[in-house]
N, CA, C and O atoms as a DFTB+ gen file, in Angstrom:
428 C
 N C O
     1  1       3.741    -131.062      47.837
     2  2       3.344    -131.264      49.215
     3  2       4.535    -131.000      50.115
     4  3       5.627    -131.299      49.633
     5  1       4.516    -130.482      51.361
     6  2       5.237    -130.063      52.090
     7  2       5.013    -130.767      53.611
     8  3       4.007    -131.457      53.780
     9  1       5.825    -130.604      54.538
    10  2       5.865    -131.013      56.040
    11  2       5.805    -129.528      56.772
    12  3       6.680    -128.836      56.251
    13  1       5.358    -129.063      57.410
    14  2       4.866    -127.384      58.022
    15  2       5.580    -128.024      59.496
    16  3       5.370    -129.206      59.771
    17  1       6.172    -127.425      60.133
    18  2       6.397    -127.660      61.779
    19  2       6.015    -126.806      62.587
    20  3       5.931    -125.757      61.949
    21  1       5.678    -126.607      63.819
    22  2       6.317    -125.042      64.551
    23  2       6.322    -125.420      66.253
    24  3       6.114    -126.578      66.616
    25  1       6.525    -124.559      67.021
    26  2       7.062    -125.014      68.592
    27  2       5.772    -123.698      68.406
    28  3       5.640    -122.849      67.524
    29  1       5.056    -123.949      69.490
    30  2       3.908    -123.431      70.153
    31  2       4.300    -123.043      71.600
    32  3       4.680    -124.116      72.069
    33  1       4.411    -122.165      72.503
    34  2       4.510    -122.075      73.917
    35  2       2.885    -121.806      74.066
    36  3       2.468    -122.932      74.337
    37  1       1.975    -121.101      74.040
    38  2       0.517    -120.815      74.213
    39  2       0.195    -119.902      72.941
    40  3       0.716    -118.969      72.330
    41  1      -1.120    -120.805      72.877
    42  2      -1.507    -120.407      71.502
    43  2      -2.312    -118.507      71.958
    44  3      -2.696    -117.991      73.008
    45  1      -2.229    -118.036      70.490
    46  2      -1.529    -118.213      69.254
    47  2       0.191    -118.223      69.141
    48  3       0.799    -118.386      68.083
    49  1       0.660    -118.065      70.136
    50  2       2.434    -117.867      70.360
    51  2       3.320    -118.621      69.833
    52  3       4.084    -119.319      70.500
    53  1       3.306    -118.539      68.161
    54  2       4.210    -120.093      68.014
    55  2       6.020    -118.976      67.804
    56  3       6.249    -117.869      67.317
    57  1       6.521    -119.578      68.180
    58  2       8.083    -119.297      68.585
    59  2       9.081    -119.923      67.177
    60  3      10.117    -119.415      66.748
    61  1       8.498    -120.953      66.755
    62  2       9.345    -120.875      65.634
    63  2       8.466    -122.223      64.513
    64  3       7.816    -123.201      64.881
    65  1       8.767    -121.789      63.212
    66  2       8.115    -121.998      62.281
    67  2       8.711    -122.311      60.861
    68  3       9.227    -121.348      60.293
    69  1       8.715    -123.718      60.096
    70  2       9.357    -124.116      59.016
    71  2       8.590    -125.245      58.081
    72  3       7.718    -126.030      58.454
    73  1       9.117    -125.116      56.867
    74  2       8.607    -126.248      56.458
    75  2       9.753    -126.785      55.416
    76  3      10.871    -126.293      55.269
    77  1       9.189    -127.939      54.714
    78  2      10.385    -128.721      54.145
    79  2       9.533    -129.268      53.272
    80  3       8.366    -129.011      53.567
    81  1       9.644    -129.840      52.434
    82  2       9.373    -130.948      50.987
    83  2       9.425    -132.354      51.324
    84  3      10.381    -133.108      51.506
    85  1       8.054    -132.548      51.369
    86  2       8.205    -134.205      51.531
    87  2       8.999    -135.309      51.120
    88  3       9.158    -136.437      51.587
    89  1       9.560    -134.584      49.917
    90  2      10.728    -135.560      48.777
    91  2      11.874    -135.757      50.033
    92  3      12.680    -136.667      49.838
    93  1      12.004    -135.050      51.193
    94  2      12.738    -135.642      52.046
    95  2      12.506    -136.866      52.916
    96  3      13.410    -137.547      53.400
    97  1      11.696    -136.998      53.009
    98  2      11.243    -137.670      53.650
    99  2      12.098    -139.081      54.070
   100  3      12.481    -139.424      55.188
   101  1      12.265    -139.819      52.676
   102  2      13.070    -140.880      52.680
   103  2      14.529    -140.595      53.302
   104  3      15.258    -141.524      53.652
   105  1      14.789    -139.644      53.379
   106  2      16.486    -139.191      53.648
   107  2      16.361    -138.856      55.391
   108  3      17.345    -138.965      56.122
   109  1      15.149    -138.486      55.843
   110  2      14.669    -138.250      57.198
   111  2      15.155    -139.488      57.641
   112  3      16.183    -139.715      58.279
   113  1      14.067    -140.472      57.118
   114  2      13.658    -141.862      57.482
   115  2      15.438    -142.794      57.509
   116  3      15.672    -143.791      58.192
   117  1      16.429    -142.102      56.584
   118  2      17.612    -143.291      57.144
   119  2      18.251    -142.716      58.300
   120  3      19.074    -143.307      59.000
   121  1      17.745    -141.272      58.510
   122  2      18.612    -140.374      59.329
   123  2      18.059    -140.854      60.668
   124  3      18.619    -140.493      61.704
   125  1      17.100    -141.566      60.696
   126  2      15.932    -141.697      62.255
   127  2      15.706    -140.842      62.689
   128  3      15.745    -140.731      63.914
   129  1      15.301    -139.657      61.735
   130  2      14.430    -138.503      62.394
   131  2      13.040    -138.793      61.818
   132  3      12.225    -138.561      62.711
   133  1      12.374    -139.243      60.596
   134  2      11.179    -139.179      60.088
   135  2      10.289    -138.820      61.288
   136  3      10.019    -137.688      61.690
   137  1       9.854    -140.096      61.821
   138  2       8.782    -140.045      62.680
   139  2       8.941    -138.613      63.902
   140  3       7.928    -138.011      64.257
   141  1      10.046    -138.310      64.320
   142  2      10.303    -137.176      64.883
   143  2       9.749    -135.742      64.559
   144  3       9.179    -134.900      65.253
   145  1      10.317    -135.804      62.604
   146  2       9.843    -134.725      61.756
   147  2       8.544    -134.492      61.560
   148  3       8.035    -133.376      61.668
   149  1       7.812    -135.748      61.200
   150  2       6.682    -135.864      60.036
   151  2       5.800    -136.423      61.483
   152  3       4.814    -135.740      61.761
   153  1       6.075    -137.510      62.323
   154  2       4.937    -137.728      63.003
   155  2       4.924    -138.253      64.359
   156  3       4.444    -139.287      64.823
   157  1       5.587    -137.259      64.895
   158  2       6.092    -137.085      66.566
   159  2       5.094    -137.745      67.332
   160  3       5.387    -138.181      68.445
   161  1       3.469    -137.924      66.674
   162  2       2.683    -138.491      67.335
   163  2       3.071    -139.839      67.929
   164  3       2.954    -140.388      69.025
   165  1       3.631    -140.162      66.630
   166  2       3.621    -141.647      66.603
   167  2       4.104    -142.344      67.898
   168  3       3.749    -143.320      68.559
   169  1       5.364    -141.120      67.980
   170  2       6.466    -141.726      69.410
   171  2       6.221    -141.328      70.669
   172  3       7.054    -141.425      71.571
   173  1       4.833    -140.759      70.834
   174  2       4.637    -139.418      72.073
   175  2       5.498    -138.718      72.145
   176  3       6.114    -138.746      73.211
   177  1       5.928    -137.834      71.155
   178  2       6.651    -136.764      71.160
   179  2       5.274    -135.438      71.330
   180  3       4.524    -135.234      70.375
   181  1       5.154    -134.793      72.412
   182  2       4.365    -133.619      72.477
   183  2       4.730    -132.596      72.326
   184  3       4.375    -131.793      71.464
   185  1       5.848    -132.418      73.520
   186  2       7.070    -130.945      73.219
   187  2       8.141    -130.854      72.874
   188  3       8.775    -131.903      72.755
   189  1       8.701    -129.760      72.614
   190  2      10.500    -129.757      71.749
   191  2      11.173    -130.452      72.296
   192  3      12.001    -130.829      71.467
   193  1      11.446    -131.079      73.605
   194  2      12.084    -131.469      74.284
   195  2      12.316    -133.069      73.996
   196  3      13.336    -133.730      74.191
   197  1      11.144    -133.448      73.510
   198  2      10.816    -135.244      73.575
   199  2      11.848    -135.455      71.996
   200  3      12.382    -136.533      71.737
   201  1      11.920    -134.744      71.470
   202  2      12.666    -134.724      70.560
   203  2      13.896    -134.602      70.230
   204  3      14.402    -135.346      69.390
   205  1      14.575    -133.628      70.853
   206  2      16.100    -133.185      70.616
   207  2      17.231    -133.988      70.476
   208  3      18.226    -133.682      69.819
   209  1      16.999    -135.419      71.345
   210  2      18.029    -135.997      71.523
   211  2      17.780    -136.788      70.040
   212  3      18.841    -136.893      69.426
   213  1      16.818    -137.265      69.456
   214  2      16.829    -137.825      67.865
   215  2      17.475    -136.967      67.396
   216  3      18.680    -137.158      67.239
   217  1      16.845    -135.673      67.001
   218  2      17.290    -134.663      66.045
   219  2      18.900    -134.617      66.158
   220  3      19.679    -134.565      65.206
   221  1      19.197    -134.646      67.403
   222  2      20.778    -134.083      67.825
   223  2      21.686    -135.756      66.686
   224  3      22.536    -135.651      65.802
   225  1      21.201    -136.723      67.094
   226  2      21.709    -138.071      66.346
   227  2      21.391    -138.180      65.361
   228  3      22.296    -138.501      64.591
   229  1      20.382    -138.053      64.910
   230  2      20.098    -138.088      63.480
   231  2      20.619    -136.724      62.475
   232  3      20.934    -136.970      61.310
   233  1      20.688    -135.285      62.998
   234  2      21.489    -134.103      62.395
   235  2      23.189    -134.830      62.679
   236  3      23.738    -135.248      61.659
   237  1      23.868    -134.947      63.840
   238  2      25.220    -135.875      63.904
   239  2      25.515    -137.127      62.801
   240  3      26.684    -137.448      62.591
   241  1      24.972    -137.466      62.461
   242  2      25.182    -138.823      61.301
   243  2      25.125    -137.996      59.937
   244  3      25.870    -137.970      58.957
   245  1      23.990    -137.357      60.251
   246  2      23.862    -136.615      58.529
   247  2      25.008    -135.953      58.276
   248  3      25.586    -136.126      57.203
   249  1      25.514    -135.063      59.278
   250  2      26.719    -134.321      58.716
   251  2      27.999    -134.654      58.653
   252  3      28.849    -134.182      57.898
   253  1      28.183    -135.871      59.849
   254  2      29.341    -137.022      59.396
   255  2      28.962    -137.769      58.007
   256  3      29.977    -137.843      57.314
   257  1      28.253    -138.131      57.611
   258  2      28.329    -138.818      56.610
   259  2      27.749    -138.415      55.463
   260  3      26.958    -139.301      55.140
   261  1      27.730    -137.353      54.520
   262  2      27.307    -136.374      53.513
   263  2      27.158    -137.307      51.936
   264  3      26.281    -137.243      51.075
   265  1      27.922    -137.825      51.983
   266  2      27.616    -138.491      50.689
   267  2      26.960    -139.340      50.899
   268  3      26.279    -139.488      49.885
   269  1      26.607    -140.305      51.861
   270  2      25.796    -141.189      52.212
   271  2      24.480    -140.969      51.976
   272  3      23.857    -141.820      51.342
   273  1      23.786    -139.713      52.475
   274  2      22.504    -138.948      52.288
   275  2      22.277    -138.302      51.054
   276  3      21.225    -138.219      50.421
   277  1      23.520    -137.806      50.763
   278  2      23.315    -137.072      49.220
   279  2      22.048    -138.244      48.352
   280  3      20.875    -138.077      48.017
   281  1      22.972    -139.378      48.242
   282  2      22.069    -140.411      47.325
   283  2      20.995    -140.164      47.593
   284  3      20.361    -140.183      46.538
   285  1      20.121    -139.841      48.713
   286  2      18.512    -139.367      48.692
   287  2      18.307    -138.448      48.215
   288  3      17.120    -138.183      48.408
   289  1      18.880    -137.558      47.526
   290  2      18.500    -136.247      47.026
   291  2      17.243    -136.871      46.244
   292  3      17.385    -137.983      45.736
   293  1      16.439    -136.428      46.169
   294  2      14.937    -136.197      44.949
   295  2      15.754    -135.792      43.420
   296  3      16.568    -134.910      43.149
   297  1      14.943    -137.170      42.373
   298  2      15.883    -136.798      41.130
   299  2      15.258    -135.353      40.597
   300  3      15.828    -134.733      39.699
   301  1      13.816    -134.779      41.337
   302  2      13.850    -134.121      40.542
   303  2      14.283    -132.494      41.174
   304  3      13.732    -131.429      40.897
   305  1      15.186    -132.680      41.892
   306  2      16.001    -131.794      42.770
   307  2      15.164    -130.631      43.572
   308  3      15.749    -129.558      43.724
   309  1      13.646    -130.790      44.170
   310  2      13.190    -130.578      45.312
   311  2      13.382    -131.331      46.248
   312  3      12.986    -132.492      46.354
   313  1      14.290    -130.435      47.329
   314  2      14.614    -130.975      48.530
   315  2      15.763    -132.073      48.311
   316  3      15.729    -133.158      47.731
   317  1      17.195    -131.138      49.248
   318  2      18.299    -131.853      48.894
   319  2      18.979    -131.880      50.177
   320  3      18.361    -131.199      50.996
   321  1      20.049    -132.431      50.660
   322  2      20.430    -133.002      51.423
   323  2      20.992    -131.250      51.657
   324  3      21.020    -130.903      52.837
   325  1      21.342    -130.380      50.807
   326  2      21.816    -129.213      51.234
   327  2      21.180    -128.463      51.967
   328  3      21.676    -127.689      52.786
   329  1      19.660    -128.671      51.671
   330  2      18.377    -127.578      51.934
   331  2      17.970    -127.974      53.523
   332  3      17.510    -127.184      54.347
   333  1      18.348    -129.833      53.802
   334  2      17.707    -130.325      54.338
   335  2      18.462    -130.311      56.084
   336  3      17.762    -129.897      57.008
   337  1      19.799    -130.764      56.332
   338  2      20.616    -130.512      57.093
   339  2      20.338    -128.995      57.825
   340  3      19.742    -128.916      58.899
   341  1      20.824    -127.872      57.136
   342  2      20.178    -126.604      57.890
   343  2      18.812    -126.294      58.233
   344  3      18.511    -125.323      58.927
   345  1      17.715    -127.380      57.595
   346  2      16.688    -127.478      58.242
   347  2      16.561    -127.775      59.362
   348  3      16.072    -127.104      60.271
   349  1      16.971    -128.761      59.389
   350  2      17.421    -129.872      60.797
   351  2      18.091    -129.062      61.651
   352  3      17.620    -128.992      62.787
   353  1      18.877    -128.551      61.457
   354  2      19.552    -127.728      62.556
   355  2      18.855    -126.711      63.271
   356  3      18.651    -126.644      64.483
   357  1      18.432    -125.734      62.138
   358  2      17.479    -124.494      62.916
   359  2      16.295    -124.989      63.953
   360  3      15.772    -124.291      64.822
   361  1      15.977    -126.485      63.620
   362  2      14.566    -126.927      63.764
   363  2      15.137    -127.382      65.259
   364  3      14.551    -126.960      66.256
   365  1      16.245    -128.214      65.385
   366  2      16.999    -128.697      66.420
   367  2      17.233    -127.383      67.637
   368  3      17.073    -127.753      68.800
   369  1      17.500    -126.287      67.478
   370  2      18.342    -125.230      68.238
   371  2      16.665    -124.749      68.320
   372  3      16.129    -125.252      69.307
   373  1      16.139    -124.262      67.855
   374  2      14.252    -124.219      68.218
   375  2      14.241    -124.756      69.482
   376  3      14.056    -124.144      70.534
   377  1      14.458    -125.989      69.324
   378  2      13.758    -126.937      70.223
   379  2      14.739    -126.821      71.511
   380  3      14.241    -126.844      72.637
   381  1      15.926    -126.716      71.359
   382  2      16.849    -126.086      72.752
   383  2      16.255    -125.062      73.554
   384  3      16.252    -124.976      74.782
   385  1      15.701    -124.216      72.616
   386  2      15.881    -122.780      72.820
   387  2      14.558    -122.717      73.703
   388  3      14.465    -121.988      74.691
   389  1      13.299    -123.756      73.136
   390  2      12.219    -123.679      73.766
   391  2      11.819    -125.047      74.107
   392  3      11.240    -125.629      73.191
   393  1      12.014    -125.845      75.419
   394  2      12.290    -127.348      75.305
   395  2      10.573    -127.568      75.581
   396  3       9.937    -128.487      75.065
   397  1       9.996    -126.558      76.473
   398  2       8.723    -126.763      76.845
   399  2       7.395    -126.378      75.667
   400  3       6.208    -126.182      75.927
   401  1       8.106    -126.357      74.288
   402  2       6.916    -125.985      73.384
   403  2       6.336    -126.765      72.703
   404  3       7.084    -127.432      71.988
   405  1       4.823    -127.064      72.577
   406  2       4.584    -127.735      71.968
   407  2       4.368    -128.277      70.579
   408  3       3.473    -127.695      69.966
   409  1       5.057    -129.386      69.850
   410  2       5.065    -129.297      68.625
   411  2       4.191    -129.779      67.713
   412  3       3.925    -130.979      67.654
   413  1       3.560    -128.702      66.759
   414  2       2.536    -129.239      65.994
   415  2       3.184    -128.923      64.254
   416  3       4.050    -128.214      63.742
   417  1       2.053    -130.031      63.757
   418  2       3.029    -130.532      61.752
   419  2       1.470    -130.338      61.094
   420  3       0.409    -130.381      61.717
   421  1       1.591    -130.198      60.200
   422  2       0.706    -130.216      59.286
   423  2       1.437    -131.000      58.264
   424  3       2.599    -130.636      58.083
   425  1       1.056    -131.892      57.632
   426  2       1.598    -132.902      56.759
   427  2       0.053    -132.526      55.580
   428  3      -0.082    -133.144      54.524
């Protein structure tokens, strides 16, 4: 099972597009991005914008503190703190790039 993202400006127009391995999930969740990642609903997150400033703190902690997150790696090594960080980032600079898009997940 996977997490699907993408920034939408008008449909069909999605601008950028990723997905990730749920086995992250837990490593999201110490980072305080989960609900951001997986379920923006939750927080009224609608567009890239409602987001960035998590992503920006929660990508900032992850990469200050690398061994800390490592320990979430999945034992069965889908989805690793290596795979997961440059996720976060591309997904983060997306959302700069297009603050007014709207973000939809397929979980």
């Amino acid at each position: 099972m996977s997490l699907d993202v993408s920034l939408m400006i008008t449909k069909p127009c999605e601008v950028f597009s990723a997905n990730i391995t749920h086995n992250l999930g837990k490593m999201a969740d110490k980072a305080l991005i989960y609900k951001a990642c997986w379920h923006p609903e939750d927080i009224g997150a609608k567009q890239a914008k409602d987001i960035i400033l998590i992503l920006e703190r929660g990508l900032a902690d992850m990469e200050a503190r690398p061994q800390y997150y490592k320990q979430f790696d999945p034992p069965n090594g889908w989805g690793t703190y290596n795979d997961f960080v440059p996720w976060v980032r591309r997904y983060l600079d997306a959302c700069r790039e297009y603050p007014e898009a709207v973000i939809e997940v397929s979980r």
